[in-house]
C-alpha positions in Angstrom: 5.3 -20.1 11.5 6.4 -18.4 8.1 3.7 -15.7 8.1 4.5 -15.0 11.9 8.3 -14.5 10.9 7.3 -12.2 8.4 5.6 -10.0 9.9 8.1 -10.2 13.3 10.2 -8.7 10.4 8.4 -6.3 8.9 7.6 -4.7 12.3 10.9 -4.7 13.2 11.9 -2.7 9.8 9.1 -0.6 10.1 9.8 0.6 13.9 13.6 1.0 13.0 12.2 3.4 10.0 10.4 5.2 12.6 12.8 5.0 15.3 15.0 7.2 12.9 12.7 9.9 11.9 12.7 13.4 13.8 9.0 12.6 16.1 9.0 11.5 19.8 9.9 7.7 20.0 7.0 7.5 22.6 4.4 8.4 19.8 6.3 6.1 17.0 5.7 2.9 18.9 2.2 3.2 19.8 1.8 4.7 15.9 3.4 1.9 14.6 2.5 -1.2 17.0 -1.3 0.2 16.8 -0.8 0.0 12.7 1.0 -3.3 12.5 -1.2 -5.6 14.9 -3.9 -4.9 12.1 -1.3 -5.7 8.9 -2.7 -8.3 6.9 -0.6 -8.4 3.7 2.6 -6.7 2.4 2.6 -5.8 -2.0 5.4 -5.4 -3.6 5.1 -3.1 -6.9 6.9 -1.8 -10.5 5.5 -0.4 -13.5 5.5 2.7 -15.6 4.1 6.1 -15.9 3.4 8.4 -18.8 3.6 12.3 -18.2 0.2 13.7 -18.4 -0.6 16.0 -19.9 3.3 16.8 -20.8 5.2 19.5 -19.4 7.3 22.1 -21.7 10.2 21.9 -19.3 9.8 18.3 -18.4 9.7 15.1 -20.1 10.3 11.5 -19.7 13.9 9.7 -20.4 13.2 7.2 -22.8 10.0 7.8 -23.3 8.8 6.0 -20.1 8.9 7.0 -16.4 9.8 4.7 -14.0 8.3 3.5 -10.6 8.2 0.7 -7.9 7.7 0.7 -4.2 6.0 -1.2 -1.7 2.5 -0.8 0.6 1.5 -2.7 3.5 -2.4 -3.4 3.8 -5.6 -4.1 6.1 -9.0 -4.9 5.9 -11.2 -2.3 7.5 -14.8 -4.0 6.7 -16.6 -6.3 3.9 -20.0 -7.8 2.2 -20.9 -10.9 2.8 -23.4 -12.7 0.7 -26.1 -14.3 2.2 -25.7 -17.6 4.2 -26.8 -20.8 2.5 -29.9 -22.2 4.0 -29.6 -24.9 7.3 -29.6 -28.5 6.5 -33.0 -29.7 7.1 -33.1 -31.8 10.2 -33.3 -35.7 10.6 -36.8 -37.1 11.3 -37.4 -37.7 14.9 -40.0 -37.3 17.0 -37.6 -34.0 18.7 -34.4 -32.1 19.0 -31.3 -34.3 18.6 -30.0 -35.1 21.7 -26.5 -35.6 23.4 -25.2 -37.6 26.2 -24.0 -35.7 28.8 -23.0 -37.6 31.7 -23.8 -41.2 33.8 -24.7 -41.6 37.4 -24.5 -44.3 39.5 -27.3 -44.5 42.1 -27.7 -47.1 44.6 -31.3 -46.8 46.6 -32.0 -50.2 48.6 -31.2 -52.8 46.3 -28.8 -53.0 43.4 -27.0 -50.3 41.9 -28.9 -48.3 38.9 -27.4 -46.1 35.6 -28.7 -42.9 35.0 -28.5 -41.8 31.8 -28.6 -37.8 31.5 -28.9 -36.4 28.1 -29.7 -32.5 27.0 -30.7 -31.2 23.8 -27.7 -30.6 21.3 -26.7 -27.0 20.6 -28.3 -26.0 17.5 -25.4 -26.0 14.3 -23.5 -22.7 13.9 -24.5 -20.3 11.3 -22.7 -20.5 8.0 -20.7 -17.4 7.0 -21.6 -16.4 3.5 -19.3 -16.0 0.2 -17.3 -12.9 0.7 -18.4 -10.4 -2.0 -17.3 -7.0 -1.4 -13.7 -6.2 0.5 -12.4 -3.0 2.0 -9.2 -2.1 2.8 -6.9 0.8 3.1 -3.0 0.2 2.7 0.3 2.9 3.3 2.9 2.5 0.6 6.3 3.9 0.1 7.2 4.2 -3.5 9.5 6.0 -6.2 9.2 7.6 -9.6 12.7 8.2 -11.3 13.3 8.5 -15.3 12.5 12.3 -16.2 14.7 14.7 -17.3 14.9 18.3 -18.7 13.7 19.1 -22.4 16.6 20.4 -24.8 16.7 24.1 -24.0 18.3 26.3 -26.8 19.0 28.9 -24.1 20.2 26.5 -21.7 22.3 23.5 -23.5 24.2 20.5 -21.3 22.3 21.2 -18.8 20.8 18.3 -16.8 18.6 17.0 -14.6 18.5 14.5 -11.8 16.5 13.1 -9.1 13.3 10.8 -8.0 9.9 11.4 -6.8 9.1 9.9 -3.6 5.8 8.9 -1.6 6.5 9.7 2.4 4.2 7.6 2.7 0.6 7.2 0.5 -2.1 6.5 1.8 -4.8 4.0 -0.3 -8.5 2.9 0.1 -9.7 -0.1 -1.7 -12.9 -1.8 -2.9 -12.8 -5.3 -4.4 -15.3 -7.1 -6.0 -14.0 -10.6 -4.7 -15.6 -13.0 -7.2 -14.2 -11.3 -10.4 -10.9 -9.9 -8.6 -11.4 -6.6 -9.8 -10.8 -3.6 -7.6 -10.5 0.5 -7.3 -9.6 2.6 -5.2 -8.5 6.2 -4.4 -5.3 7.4 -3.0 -3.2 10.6 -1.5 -0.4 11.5 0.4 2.9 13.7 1.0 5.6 13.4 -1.4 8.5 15.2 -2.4 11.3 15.5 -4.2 14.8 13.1 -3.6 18.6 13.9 -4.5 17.3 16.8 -7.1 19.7 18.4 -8.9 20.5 20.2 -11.9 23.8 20.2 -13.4 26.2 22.0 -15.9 28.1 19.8 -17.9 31.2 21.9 -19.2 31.7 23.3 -16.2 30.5 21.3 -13.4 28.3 23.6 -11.7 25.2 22.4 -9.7 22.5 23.8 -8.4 20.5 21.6 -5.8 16.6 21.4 -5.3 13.7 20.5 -2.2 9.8 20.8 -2.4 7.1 19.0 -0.9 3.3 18.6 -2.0 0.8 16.5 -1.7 -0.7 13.8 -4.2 -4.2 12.7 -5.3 -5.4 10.0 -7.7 -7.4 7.2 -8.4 -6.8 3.5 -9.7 -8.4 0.5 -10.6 -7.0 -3.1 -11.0 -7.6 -7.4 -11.1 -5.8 -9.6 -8.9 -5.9 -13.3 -9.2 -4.3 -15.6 -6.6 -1.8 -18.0 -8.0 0.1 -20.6 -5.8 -0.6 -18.7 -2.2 0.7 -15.2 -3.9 -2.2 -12.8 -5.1 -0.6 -11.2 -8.5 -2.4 -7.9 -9.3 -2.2 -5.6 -12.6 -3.3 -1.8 -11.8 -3.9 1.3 -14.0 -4.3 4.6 -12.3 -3.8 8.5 -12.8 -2.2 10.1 -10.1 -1.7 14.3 -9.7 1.8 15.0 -8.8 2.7 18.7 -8.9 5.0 20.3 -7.2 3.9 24.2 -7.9 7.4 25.5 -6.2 10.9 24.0 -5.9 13.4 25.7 -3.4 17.1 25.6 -5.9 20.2 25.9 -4.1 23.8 27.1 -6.0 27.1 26.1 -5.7 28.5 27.9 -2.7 31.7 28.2 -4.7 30.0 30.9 -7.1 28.8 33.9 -5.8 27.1 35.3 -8.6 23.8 33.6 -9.6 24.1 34.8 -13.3 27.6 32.7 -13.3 25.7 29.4 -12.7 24.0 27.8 -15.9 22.5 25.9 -14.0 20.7 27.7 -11.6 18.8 29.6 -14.1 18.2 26.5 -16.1 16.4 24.7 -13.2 12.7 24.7 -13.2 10.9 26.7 -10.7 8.1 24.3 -10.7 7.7 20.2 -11.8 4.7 18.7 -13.1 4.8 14.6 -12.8 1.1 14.3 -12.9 0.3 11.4 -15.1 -0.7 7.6 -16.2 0.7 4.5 -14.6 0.5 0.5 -15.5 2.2 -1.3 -12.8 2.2 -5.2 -11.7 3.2 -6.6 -8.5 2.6 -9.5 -6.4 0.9 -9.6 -2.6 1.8 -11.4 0.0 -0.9 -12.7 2.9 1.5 -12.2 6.2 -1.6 -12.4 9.0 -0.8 -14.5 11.9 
């Protein structure tokens, strides 16, 4: 009853999600009930990244980049290993046999039992060990932590914003009885609440871009109490080869802004992350 709550929830989130965005609601729905009748777990994610290689214009605050997010999974296939051989059967003289029904016949004298019997069915075939799992799983997640390097020609000017997956899209292989895993994994993302900013004065210059993604990742997950926990290295490719800036409206010339010719005209993310994160089974 939990797990069919859960995912009764997570549908409805999902289709509200959708319901919102700019495509026909008619193609949402059958997108999205198509997807989710096949949702067999929901992950839950944090960790951090490392820029790489580094960026001359970009750099991590702190040291370490930020991310977390969320992806909802299924299984699209797997390997089983071979079934363990039949039990041998009992000694008999034939096949085992089962009672099926009793008739009552009555023929010129007394009545008489008859005992029908047939042969039993022989026993079903034992599914091997599971060895090899696929599955493919669309996450949502966010990078946030970087900021401008120091600028000589450009001082107190900063840099805001996050890096956002809309959505990724992963393919998994798992090696069941070690729990290790890898996998590949694109997508769109783009740039969220970017914006560059001169401290003395105030002035801002606003950003957008869009690009795609591509990395690859390997990890082990070990089930604990119900809950799969998993620990996950990967490199992903994030660059964004042009960002669109935007100036204050209030100044009308460009070369009064700081900030808009501090603002980079392209933003390399590509890098190292270690995240951890827990998964949760939610198949009816």
């Amino acid at each position: 009853m939990a797990k069919s709550r859960s995912l009764q929830l997570l549908r409805g989130a999902v289709v509200a999600a959708f319901v919102l965005s700019p495509t026909p609601v008619s193609a949402q729905f059958a997108a999205v009930e198509t997807f989710l009748r096949n949702v067999t777990d929901l992950s839950f994610y944090g960790g951090v990244n490392q820029l790489t290689p580094s960026s001359d214009k970009i750099r991590a605050d702190k040291g370490r980049l930020a991310s977390f997010g969320v992806e909802m999974l299924f299984e699209i296939g797997g390997i089983d290993a071979p079934p363990p051989p039949a039990p041998p059967a009992p000694p008999g003289d034939g096949p085992r046999m089962l009672l099926r029904r009793i008739e009552v016949r009555r023929e010129n004298g007394p009545p008489d039992s008859l005992f029908v019997y047939e042969p039993a069915p022989p026993p079903a075939a034992r599914r091997g060990e599971r060895i090899w799992t696929f599955e493919m799983g669309i996450g949502y997640g966010q990078i946030v932590g970087f900021e401008l390097r120091p600028d000589p020609a450009h001082p107190n000017v900063l840099l805001r914003g996050a890096e956002r997956d809309l959505p990724a899209a992963s393919v998994y292989i798992s090696y069941d009885p070690l729990g290790l895993y890898a996998g590949v994994r694109t997508g769109l993302m783009k740039v969220q609440g970017l914006q560059v900013v001169y401290s003395p004065s105030g002035a801002s210059a606003e950003g957008t871009g869009e690009s795609f993604l591509a990395g690859v990742l390997a990890g082990y997950s070990h089930e604990f109490g119900g809950v799969n926990l998993f620990l996950e290295s990967a490199y992903v490719m994030r660059h964004f080869p042009s960002i669109t800036w935007k100036g204050d409206p209030t100044i009308k010339d460009i070369k009064d802004n700081p900030a808009l010719t501090a603002a980079p005209r392209d933003l390399q993310l590509s890098g190292l992350s270690l995240s951890t994160g827990l998964q949760i089974s939610i198949a009816r």
